[in-house]
C-alpha positions, 0 to 999 in steps of 0.5 A: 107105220099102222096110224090109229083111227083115233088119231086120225080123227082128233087130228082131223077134228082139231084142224077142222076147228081151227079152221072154223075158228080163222074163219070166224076170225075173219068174219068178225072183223068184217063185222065189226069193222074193228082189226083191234077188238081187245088189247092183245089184238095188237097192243102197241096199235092199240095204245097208240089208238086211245092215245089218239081218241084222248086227243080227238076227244080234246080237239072236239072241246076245242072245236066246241069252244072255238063255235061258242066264241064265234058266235059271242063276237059275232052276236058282239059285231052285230049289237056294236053296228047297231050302237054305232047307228044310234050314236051317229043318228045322235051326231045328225040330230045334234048337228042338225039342232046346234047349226039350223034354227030349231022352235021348241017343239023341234028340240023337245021332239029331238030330246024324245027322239035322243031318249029313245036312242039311250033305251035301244043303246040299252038294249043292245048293252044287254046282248044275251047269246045262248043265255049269257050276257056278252057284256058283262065280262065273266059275270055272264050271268048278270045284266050288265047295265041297269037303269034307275028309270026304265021309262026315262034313263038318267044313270045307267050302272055297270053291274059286270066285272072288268074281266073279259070272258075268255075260251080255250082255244089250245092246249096252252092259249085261250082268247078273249070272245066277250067284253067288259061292257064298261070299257065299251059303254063307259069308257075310262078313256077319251080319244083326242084328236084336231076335232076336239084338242083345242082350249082358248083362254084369256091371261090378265098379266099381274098389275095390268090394265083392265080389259088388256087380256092376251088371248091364247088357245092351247092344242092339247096333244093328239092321244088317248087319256085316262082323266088323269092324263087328260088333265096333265095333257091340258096343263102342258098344252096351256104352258106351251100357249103361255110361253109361246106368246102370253106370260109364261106361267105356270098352271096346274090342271088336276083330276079329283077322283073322289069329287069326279072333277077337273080344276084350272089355276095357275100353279101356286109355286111362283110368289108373286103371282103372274096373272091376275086372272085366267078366263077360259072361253067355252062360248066365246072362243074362235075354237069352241066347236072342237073344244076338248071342255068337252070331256072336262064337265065344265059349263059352256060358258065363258069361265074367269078364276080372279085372283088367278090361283083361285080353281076353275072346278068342273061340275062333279061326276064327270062321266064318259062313254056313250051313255053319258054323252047322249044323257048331256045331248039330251038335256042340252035340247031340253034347255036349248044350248046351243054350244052343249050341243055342239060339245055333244057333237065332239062327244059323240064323235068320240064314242063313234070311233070308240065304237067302231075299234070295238068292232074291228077288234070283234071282227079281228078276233073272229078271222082268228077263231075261223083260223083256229076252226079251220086248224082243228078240224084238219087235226082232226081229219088227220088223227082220224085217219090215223087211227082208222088205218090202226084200228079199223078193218081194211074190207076188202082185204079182209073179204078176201082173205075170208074166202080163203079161209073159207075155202080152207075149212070145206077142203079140210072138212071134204078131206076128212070126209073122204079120210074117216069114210070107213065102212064094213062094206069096203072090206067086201069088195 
C-alpha cells in the first residue's frame, strides 16, 4: 500500500511533538521539584496535599502559641525566685530584730532596708514579656499593681482581672501561662500550719472570783482559708478548748466584709451567759510566736471584752499577701514591736510557701508545654512527610525517566531524518 509523503510527515511531525513535550514534562518536574503543579496533575493526591498544608498551617500556630507560654512561665519563674529571695531576707531581717537586742538605729536601718524590699517586690509584680504584663490576668496591657507613693509604698492597688491569660495549645485544649497577680501579691487566702495555728485565751466563769481565769489555747486546724473560713476555723478551735477544759461556751468568730474585720465573743444564744470575760493574749501567751492573730488584724497586746458578749473588733482593712505583710514588718521596726515582729515573721512564712506553689505550678506548667512543644513539632515532621512524598518529585526517579525520554525524542527525530530524507538524487543512482 502506496503511503503518502504527507502522512508520513504529519505523523512524524505529531510523534516528534509528543516526544519533545514528555521530555519537557519531565524536565519541569525536576525543575520545579513539584510531581502535583495544578489540580488535574493527580486530584486525589492533591486535595489530600492541601488538607494537609491547612493542618501544618495550624500546627505552626500551635507551635507559635506554645513558645509564647513558655516564655510567660519562664519570665513568671524567674520574677517569683526573686520575690521569694526578697521575702525570706524580710523573714531574716525580722528574725534577727525580734530575737537580738536592736538600738534604734538598727530598726530604723532594718525599716529602710524592708522598704527597699517592698519597691524590688513591686517590680517584679510588673514583669513585662514581649511588652505584656505577665501578672495582670488578661488585662495584659496594664500595670498590674500601682503604688500611692512610689518613693514610699504604703498601699499597692491591683489594677488586673482575676482571669489568667491563657494559649491555645490544641484544637479542643488551651493552658493557663499567665497569673492573676492578685492571687499571688494579694493573696485572698492564708495557709495555717503548727508555726501559726495557735490562740491563747483567758475565760472568767460568770459570778467567779476576781483573777480565777482559766487559760486555754485553741489549735485551729491546719489548711487553707479564705477569711470567712479562718473565722469559723478559730470559732471551733476555741470551743473545742472551752469543752476540752474551760466552760464550755459557746463563741462566735466572724468576718465583716465591708468593715474588713475579725470580731470575738462568746455567742449570744445561752441566757445567762457563762463567762464574764474573755482575754485573748497576743503578748502574754505561752504560744504567741505561732499565733494565728497574725492573720486576723488584731493588736499585739493582750485584748479582754467584759461583759463576755461584748466583741474583740480587729483593726479594719485586714489585708493579706505579700505586700501587706512587709508594709506591717515595716511599721512594727519603725515603733520597735517586738511581737509585730514576730507575727511579721509567721506572716511571711506564709507568703514564703505561697511563693514557692506559685513556682512550682509555673515549673509544672512549662514541663507540660515542653511536652506539648515536642508533640507538635513530631506531628509536624509527620505531615510533612507526608506531604512531601504526595506532591514532591522524586529526583532520581525523575532524571532518569528524563534520559529516556530524552533518548526517545532524538531516535524519533533521527528516524524521521532518515525516513523523510527524500532527494532528486536517489532516483539517479
Amino acid at each position: 500500500m502506496r503511503v503518502a509523503t504527507s502522512t508520513l510527515y504529519n505523523q512524524s511531525k505529531e510523534n516528534i511533538s509528543r516526544k519533545n513535550r514528555e521530555v519537557l514534562d519531565k524536565n519541569s518536574l525536576i525543575s520545579s521539584g513539584k510531581r502535583i503543579r495544578k489540580l488535574s496533575d493527580a486530584p486525589v493526591d492533591a486535595s489530600r496535599v492541601a488538607a494537609l498544608k491547612t493542618s501544618m498551617s495550624d500546627l505552626t500556630q500551635l507551635q507559635r502559641n506554645v513558645d509564647t507560654g513558655t516564655l510567660w512561665l519562664e519570665g513568671s519563674e524567674e520574677s517569683l525566685v526573686r520575690v521569694k529571695e526578697k521575702i525570706d531576707r524580710a523573714k531574716e531581717i525580722a528574725i534577727a530584730m525580734a530575737n537580738g537586742i536592736a538600738n534604734p538605729d538598727d530598726l530604723q536601718t532594718s525599716a529602710l532596708e524592708v522598704e527597699g524590699l517592698i519597691k524590688g517586690v513591686l517590680d517584679q509584680s510588673n514583669t513585662r514579656i514581649d511588652g505584656q504584663y505577665i501578672f495582670s490576668g488578661t488585662r495584659s496591657d496594664i500595670r498590674p499593681f500601682r503604688a500611692d507613693d512610689v518613693n514610699s509604698p504604703n498601699t499597692i492597688a491591683y489594677r488586673g482581672n482575676a482571669t489568667p491569660f491563657r494559649v491555645k495549645i490544641g484544637t479542643q485544649s488551651d493552658m493557663v501561662v499567665g497569673f492573676a497577680g492578685e492571687e499571688i501579691f494579694s493573696s485572698d487566702t492564708a495557709a495555717i500550719d503548727e508555726t501559726n495555728n495557735c490562740l491563747d485565751f483567758t475565760e472568767k466563769r460568770a459570778g467567779a472570783p476576781a483573777g480565777e481565769e482559766t487559760v486555754l489555747t485553741a489549735l485551729v486546724d491546719p489548711g487553707t482559708y479564705s477569711r470567712q473560713g479562718l473565722a469559723h476555723a478559730v470559732e471551733m478551735a476555741m470551743e473545742r478548748a472551752s469543752a476540752d477544759k474551760g466552760a464550755a461556751a459557746d463563741y462566735r468568730v466572724s468576718w465583716n466584709e465591708s468593715e474588713q474585720t475579725f470580731t470575738i465573743a462568746e455567742e449570744d444564744g445561752l441566757d445567762p451567759a457563762r463567762l464574764d470575760r474573755v482575754s485573748v493574749l497576743f503578748r502574754s501567751g505561752e504560744n504567741r510566736h505561732q499565733s494565728v492573730g497574725a492573720f486576723m488584724g488584731f493588736s499585739t497586746d493582750d485584748i479582754a471584752t467584759e461583759p463576755s458578749r461584748q466583741p474583740l473588733v480587729s483593726r479594719r482593712g485586714v489585708q493579706w499577701g505579700v505586700f501587706n505583710s512587709l508594709f506591717e514588718l515595716r511599721s512594727a521596726l519603725e515603733g520597735n514591736d517586738k511581737e509585730g515582729l514576730h507575727q511579721s515573721i509567721s506572716r511571711l512564712a506564709a507568703d514564703h510557701n505561697n511563693i514557692l506553689s506559685s513556682i512550682s505550678e509555673a515549673g509544672v506548667r512549662a514541663g507540660r508545654l515542653d511536652t506539648r512543644h515536642d508533640l507538635i513539632k513530631d506531628l509536624n515532621i509527620s505531615q510533612d512527610a507526608t506531604r512531601s512524598k504526595l506532591e514532591d518529585t522524586d529526583v532520581v526517579r525523575a532524571i532518569s525517566d528524563l534520559k529516556l525520554k530524552q533518548f526517545g525524542y532524538e531516535s524519533a527525530l533521527a528516524s524521521t531524518s532518515r525516513l523523510l530524507n527524500t532527494s532528486l538524487l536517489n532516483y539517479l543512482k
